[in-house]
C-alpha positions in Angstrom: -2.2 -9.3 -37.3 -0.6 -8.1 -33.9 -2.2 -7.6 -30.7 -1.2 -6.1 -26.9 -2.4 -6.3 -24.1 -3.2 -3.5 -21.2 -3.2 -4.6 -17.3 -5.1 -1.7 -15.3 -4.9 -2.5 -11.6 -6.9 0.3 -9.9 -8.1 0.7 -6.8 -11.6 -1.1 -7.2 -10.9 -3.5 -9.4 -8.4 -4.8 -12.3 -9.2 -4.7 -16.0 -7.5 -6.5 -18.8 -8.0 -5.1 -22.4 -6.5 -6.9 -26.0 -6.3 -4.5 -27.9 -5.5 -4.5 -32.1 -2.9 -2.3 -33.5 -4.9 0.3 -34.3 -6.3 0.4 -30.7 -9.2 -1.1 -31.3 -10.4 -3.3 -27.6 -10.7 -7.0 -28.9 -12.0 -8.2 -25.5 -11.5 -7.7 -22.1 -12.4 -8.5 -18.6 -12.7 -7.5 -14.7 -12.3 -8.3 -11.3 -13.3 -6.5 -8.6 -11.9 -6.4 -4.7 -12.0 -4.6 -1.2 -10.5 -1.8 0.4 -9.8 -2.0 4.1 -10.0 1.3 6.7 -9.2 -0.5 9.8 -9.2 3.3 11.3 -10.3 6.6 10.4 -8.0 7.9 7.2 -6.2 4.7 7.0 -6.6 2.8 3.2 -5.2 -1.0 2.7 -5.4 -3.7 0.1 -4.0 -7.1 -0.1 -1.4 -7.7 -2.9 -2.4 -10.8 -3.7 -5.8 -9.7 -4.2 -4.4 -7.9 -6.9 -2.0 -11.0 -8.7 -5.4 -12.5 -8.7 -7.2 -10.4 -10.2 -4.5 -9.8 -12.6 -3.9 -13.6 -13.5 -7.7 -14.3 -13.4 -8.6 -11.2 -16.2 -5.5 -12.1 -18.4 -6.7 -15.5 -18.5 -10.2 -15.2 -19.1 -9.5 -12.6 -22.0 -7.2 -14.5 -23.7 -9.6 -17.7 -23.9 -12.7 -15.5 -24.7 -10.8 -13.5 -27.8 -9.9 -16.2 -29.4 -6.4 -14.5 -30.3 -3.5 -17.0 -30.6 -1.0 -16.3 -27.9 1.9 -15.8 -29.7 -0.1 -12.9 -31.8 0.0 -11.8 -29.0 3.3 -9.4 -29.3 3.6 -7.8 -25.6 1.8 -6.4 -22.6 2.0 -3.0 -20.4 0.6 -2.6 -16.7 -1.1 0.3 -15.1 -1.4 0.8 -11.9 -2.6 2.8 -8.7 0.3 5.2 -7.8 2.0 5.7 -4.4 1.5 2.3 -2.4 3.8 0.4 -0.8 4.1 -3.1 -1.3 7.2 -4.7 1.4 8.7 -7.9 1.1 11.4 -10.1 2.8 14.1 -11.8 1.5 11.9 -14.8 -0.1 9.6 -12.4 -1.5 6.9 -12.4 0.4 4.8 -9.9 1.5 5.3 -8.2 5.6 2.4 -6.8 5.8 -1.3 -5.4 3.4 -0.2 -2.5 1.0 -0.5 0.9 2.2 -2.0 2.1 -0.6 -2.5 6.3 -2.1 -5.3 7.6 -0.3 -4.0 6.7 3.2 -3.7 9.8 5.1 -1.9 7.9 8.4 1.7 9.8 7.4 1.1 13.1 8.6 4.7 13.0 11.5 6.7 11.2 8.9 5.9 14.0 6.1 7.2 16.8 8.7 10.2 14.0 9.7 11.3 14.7 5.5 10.9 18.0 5.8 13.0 18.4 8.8 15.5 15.7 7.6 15.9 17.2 4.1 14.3 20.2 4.2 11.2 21.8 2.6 13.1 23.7 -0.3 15.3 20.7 -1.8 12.8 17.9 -1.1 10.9 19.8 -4.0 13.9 20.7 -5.7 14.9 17.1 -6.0 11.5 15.0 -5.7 9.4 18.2 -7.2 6.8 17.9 -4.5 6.8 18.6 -1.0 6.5 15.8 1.8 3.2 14.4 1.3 0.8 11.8 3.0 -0.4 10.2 -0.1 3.0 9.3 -1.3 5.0 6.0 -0.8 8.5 7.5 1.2 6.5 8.5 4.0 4.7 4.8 4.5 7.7 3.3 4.8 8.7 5.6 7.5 5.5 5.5 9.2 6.8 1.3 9.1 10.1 1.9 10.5 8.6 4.0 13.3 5.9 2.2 14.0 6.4 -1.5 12.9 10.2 -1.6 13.1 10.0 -5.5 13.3 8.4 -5.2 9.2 10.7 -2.8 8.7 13.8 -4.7 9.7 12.9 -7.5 7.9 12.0 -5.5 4.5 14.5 -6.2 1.1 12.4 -4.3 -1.1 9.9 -1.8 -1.7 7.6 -2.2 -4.9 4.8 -0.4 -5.7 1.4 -2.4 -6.6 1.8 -2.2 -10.4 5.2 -4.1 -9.8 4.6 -6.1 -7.6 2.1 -8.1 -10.3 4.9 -7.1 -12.7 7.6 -9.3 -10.6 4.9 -12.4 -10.4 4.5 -12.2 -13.9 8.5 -11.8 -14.8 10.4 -12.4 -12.1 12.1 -9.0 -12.2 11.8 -6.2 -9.8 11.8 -3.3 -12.0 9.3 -0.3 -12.2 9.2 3.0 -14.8 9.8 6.5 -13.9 6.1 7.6 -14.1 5.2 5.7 -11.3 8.8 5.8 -9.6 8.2 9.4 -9.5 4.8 9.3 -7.2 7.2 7.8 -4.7 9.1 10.4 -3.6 12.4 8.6 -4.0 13.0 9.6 -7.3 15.5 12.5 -8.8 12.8 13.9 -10.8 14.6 15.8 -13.1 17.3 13.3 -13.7 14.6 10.5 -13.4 16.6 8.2 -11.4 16.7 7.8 -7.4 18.4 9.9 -5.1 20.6 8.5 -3.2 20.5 12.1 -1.5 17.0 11.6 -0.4 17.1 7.8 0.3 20.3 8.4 2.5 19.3 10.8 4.5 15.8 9.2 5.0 17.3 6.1 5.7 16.1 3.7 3.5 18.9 1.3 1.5 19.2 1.7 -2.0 19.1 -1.8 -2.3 15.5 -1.9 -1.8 14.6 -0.1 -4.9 13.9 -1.9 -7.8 15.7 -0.7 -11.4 13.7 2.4 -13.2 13.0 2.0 -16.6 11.4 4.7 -19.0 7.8 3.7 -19.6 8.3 2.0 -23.0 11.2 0.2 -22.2 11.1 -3.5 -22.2 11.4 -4.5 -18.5 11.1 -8.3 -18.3 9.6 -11.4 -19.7 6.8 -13.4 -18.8 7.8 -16.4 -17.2 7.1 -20.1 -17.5 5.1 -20.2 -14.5 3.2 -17.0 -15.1 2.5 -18.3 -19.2 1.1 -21.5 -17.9 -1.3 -19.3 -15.4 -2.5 -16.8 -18.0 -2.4 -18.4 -21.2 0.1 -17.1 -22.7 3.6 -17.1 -24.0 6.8 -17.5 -22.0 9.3 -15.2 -23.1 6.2 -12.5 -23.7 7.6 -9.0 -23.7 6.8 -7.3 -20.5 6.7 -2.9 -21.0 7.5 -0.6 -18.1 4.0 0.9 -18.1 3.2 3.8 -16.7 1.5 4.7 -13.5 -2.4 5.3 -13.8 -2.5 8.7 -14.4 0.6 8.7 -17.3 -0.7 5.7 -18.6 -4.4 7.7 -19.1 -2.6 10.5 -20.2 -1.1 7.8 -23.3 -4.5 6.2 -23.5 -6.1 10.0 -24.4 -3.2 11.4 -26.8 -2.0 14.0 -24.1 1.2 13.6 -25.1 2.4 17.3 -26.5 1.9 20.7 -24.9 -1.4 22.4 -25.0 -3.6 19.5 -24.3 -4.5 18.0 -20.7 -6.8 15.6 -19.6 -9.2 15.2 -16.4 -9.8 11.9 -15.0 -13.1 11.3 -12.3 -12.4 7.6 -11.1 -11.6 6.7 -7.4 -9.5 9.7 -7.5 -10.1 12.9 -9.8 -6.7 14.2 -11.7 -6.1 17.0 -13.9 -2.8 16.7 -16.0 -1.3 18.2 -18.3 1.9 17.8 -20.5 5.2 19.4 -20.2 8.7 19.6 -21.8 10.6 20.3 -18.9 10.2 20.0 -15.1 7.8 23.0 -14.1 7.4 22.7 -10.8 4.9 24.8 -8.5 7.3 27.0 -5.4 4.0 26.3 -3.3 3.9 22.6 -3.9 0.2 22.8 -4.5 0.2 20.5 -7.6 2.4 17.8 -8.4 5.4 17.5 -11.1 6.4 14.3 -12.1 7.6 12.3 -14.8 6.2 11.6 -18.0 5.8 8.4 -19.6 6.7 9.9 -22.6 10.6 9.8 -23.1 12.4 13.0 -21.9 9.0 15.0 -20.6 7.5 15.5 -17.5 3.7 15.9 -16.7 1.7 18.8 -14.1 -0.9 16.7 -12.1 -3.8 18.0 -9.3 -5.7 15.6 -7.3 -8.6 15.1 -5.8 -8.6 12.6 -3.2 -12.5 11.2 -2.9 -14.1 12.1 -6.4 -15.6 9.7 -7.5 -15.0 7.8 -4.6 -17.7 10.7 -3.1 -20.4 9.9 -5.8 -19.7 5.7 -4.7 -20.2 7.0 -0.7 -23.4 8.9 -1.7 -24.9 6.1 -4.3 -24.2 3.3 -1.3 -25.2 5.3 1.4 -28.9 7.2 0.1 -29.3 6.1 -2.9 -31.4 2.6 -3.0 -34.1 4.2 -4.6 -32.1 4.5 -7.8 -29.9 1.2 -7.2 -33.4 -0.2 -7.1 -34.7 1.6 -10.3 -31.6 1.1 -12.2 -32.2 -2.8 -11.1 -35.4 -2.7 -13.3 -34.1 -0.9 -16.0 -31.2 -3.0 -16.3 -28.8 -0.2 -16.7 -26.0 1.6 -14.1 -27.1 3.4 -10.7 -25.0 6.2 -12.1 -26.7 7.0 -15.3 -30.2 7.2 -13.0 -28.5 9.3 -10.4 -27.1 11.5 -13.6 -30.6 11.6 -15.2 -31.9 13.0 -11.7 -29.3 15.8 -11.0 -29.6 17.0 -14.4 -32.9 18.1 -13.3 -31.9 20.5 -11.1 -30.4 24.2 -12.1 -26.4 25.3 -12.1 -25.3 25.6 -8.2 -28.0 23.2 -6.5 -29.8 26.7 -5.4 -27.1 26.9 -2.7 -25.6 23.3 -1.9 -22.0 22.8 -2.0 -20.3 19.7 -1.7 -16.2 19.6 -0.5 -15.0 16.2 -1.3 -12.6 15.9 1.4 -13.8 12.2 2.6 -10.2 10.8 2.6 -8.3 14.2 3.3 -7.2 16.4 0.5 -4.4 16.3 -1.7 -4.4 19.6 -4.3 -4.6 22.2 -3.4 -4.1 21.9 0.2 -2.3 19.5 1.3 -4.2 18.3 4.2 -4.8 14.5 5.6 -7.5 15.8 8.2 -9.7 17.7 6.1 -13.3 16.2 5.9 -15.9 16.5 3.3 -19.1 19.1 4.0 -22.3 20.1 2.6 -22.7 23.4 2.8 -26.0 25.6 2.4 -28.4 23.1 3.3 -32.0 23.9 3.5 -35.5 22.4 3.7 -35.9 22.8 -0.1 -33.3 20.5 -1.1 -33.9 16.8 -2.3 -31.9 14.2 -2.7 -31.3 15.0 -6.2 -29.6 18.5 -5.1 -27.4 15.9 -3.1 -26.3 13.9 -5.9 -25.4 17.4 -8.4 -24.0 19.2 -5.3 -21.4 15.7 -5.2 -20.7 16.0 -9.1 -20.3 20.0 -8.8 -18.0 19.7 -5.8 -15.6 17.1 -7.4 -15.6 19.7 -10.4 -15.0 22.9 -7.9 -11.7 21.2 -6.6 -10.5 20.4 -9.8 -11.1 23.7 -11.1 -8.8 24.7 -8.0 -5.7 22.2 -9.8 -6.9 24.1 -13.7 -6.6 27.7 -11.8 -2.8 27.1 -10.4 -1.8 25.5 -13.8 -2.9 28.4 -15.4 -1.0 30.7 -13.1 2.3 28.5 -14.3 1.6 29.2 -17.6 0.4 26.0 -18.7 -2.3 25.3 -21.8 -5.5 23.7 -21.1 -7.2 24.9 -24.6 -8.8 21.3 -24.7 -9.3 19.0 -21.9 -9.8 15.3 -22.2 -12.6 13.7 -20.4 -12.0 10.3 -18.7 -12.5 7.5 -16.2 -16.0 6.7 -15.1 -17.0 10.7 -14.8 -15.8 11.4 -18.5 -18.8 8.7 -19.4 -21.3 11.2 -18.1 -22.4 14.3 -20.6 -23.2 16.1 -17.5 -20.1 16.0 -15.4 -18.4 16.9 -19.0 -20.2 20.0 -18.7 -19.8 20.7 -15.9 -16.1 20.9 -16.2 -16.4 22.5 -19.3 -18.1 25.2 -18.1 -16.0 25.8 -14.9 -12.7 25.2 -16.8 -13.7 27.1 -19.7 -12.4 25.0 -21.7 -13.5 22.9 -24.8 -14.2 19.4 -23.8 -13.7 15.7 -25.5 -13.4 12.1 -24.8 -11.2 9.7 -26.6 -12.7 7.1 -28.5 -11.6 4.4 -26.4 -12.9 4.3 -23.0 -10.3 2.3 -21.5 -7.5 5.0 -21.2 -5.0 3.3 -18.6 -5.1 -0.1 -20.2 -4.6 1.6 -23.9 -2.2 3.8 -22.9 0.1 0.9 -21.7 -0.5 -1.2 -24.5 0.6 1.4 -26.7 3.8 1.9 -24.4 4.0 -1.9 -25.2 3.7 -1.4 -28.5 6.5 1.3 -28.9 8.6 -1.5 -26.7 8.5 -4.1 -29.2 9.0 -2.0 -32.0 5.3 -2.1 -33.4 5.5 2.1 -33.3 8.4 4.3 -33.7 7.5 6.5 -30.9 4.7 7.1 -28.1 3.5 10.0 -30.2 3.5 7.9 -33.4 1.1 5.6 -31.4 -0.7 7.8 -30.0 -1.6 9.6 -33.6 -2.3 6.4 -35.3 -4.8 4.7 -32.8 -6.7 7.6 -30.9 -10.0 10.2 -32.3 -11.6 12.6 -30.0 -15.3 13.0 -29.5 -16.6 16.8 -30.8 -16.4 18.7 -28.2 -18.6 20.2 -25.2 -18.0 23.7 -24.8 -19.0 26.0 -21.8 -22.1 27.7 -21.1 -21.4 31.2 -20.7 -24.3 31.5 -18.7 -23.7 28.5 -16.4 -19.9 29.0 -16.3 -21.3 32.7 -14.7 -22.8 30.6 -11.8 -20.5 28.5 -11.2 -18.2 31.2 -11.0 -20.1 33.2 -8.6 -20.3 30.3 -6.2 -16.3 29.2 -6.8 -15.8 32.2 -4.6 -17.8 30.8 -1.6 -16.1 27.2 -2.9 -13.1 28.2 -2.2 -13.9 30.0 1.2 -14.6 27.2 2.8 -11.5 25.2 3.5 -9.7 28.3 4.9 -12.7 29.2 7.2 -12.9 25.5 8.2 -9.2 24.6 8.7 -9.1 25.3 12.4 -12.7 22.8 12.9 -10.9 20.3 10.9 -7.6 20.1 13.1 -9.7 20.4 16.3 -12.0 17.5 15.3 -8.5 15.4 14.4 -7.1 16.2 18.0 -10.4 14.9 19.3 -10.0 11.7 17.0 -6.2 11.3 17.9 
C-alpha cells in the first residue's frame, strides 16, 4: 500500500501528516516556534526555525508509523503565504523572514502604485499594492537595508525555502507565487512588467510550477535527516489557503471554505480570474490546474482568541489544566452561555492591521459597547463574533461578484468549535460542514502529491475519493436576525474610526 506525506509550515508551528491513499492520517507530529514584533505592526520568524521544525516532524513521523520509506511514494508542502525569505549567493539567509501579517510596507505599497499604477497592478497581479504581500518587503529592504538588498540572489518564500533544503531546487507553485505580487495572474507566470519596473532581477525568482507538478527530489542529505528516501518525489504544494481549499474538496464552483487559524480566510473556487475593481478581496491562483480562487482575510482571527486566552484568561488555562482538555473548548463552553450579540459588545479584530475589506496596516482592534454588565465571558463570544463579522464583510463582496457560497467548509482550529460553526452559519446564511479530516493544508498537499506521482488522475479525482463532509449546521433564523441587526453598527465602526486610527499611527511614527 501507498502512502504521502503532507508538510504544513504555519505560522505557530509545523505539522507533518502520513497519510494512506484514501486520506486516511496514519500518524503525524508537531513543532511549535516564536514570532518576533521587534516594533509595533512588525511580524518576523527565523527560517531555520522552520527547516527544523520541518526535519524534526518528518522524522519523528516516519519512525513512529512504522511505514517503510520507500512506501512512502512522495510528499507536498504547505506553507504560510506572502513572506520573504533572502539569500546570498551561498544560500544563506540576509536577514529573519518578513513574514504575512507584517504591516511595516505601507510607503513601498504607494511606491507600486505610483511606479505601475493602481489600475494595471490589479490587472496584472489581480490585487492592489498591499502590506501583507511579499513585493513590497523586498522594497521596504532595498530602501531601508540596501546593504541586504545588494547582496540578495534570490527571493523564496517560507514554504520554499524548506522545499530547497529538502531538494536542492529553488522552485515554488503558482498558488503561493501568486500571494507575491510578482506573478502574471492570469497567465500564471511572473511579470517581467512588474518586476522591471519595480526593480527586482528576474533572476531572483525561483521557477513556478503548477501545484501538482513534481518540483524536485529529496536529496541524500535531506533522506539521511528525515528518514527517508533519496530520490523521493517532491510536489509543488500549494500555499496554505489552496492547499486547505484541496484538503476540504473546494475544488469546483459553488462550494467555499472558511478557515479561523492565525489568520481567518474565506475562499471560494473559480474558473476564471474574477477579480474585485475595488481590490477588496483577493484573486489568485488556484492549485487546481487552469482555475483561480476569490480569497478575504482577516488578519488577527484566531490570532485575537490566542491574545485574549494569554492575556485574561488563566482562570480557564487553569481549569482546562485540571480537566486535562484545551483552554479553548473551556473558553467555548463559557461564551456559549451567553445570548446572540454579547447584549451589546463588539469585537473588531484589527490587532495586526486589516487586510479585507479595508486595506489598512494601522487599523487597531476595539471593543465596543462596553458596560458594567459584561463578564469575561461576553469578552471571549464578542472575540469569536467579531472574527465572524469581518468575514461576513469578505462572504458579502463575493456575493456582490456573483460568486456561490451555498455550502461553506469549516476549518482550522475555529472549524473544531460547534459554536464558531454557528456562528458563521448563521451570519453567512449559509449551510455549514467540516471535512472529515482535520488536517486540511497537510491533506490537501498530499493529495497534490498524489496526483504528481500518478497515484490520481486529477486533483478533483483525489479530492472525490478521499474526502466526506460532516451534516451540516444551518442558520438560525432567529440568531442570524441579530446578528444582522448589529452587522450594521459592525460595519460602522471602521469608517467612524479611520481618522483615530491614522492619528494614533502619526503619534506612533
Amino acid at each position: 500500500m501507498g502512502y504521502l506525506l503532507g508538510i504544513d509550515i504555519g505560522t505557530s508551528g509545523t505539522k507533518t501528516v502520513l497519510f494512506d491513499l484514501e486520506g486516511h492520517a496514519v500518524c503525524s507530529a508537531s513543532r511549535e516556534y516564536p514570532m518576533a514584533q521587534p516594533r509595533i505592526g512588525w511580524a518576523e520568524q527565523d527560517p531555520e526555525d522552520w527547516v527544523r521544525a520541518a526535519f524534526a516532524t518528518v522524522e519523528e513521523t516516519v519512525k513512529k508509523s512504522g511505514v517503510k520509506p520507500r512506501d512512502i511514494l512522495g510528499m507536498g508542502l504547505s506553507g504560510q503565504m506572502h513572506g520573504m525569505v533572502l539569500l546570498d549567493e551561498a544560500d544563506r539567509v540576509l536577514r529573519p523572514a518578513i513574514i504575512w501579517c507584517d504591516q511595516r510596507t505601507g510607503r513601498e505599497c504607494q511606491e507600486m502604485e505610483e511606479k505601475i499604477g493602481r489600475e494595471r497592478l490589479i490587472e496584472i497581479t489581480a490585487n492592489p499594492a498591499l502590506t501583507g504581500f511579499t513585493a513590497s518587503k523586498i522594497l521596504w529592504v532595498k530602501n531601508n537595508q540596501p546593504e541586504i538588498f545588494a547582496r540578495t540572489r534570490k527571493v523564496l518564500l517560507p514554504k520554499d525555502y524548506v522545499r530547497l533544503r529538502l531538494t536542492g531546487e529553488y522552485a515554488t507553485e503558482v498558488s503561493d507565487a501568486s500571494g507575491m505580487q510578482l506573478l502574471d495572474v492570469p497567465a500564471r507566470t511572473w511579470s517581467r512588467e512588474v518586476l522591471d519596473k519595480l526593480e527586482i532581477p528576474y533572476a531572483w525568482m525561483p521557477d513556478v510550477y503548477e501545484s501538482y507538478e513534481i518540483s524536485g527530489k529529496l536529496t541524500a542529505k535531506a533522506a539521511e535527516a528525515t528518514g527517508l528516501w533519496e530520490g523521493m518525489p517532491v510536489a509543488g504544494g500549494g500555499g496554505d489557503n489552496a492547499a486547505g481549499a484541496v484538503g476540504t474538496g473546494v475544488v469546483r464552483p459553488g462550494v467555499a471554505f472558511s478557515t479561523i487559524g492565525t489568520s481567518g480566510v474565506v475562499f471560494a473556487h473559480s474558473d476564471r480570474p474574477d477579480i474585485d475593481p475595488l481590490g477588496r478581496i483577493h484573486t489568485l491562483c488556484h492549485a487546481v490546474p487552469g482555475a483561480w480562487h476569490v480569497m478575504g482575510v482577516v488578519q488577527s482571527a484566531g490570532l485575537s482568541l490566542r491574545w485574549f486566552r494569554d492575556e485574561f484568561c488563566a482562570p480557564e488555562v487553569a481549569q482546562a489544566q485540571a480537566e486535562g482538555c484545551d483552554p479553548y473548548d473551556i473558553m467555548s463552553r463559557e461564551a456559549a452561555q451567553v445570548e446572540p450579540g454579547c447584549s451589546g459588545l463588539l469585537y473588531l479584530p484589527y490587532l495586526m492591521g486589516e487586510r479585507s475589506p479595508h486595506l489598512d496596516p494601522v487599523a487597531k482592534g476595539v471593543f465596543f459597547g462596553i458596560s458594567g454588565a459584561h463578564t469575561r465571558r461576553h469578552f471571549i463570544r464578542a472575540v469569536m463574533e467579531g472574527v465572524t463579522h469581518a468575514l461576513l464583510d469578505s462572504v458579502s463582496i463575493m456575493r456582490e461578484m456573483g460568486v456561490g457560497l451555498d455550502e461553506i467548509r469549516a476549518g482550522g482550529g475555529g472549524g473544531r468549535s460547534p459554536l464558531w460553526r454557528q456562528m458563521q452559519a448563521d451570519m453567512f446564511g449559509s449551510r455549514v460542514v467540516t471535512a472529515k479530516s482535520p488536517e486540511a493544508g497537510a491533506l490537501g498537499v498530499a493529495l497534490l502529491a498524489g496526483v504528481g506521482v500518478g497515484a490520481y488522475a486529477s486533483v478533483q479525482e483525489a479530492c472525490d475519493a478521499v474526502i466526506t463532509v460532516s451534516a451540516p449546521q444551518t442558520p438560525c433564523v432567529a440568531d442570524r436576525e441579530i446578528y444582522m441587526q448589529y452587522d450594521v453598527i459592525y460595519r460602522a465602526l471602521y469608517p467612524a474610526l479611520k481618522p483615530s486610527y491614522d492619528a494614533v499611527a502619526r503619534i506612533l511614527g
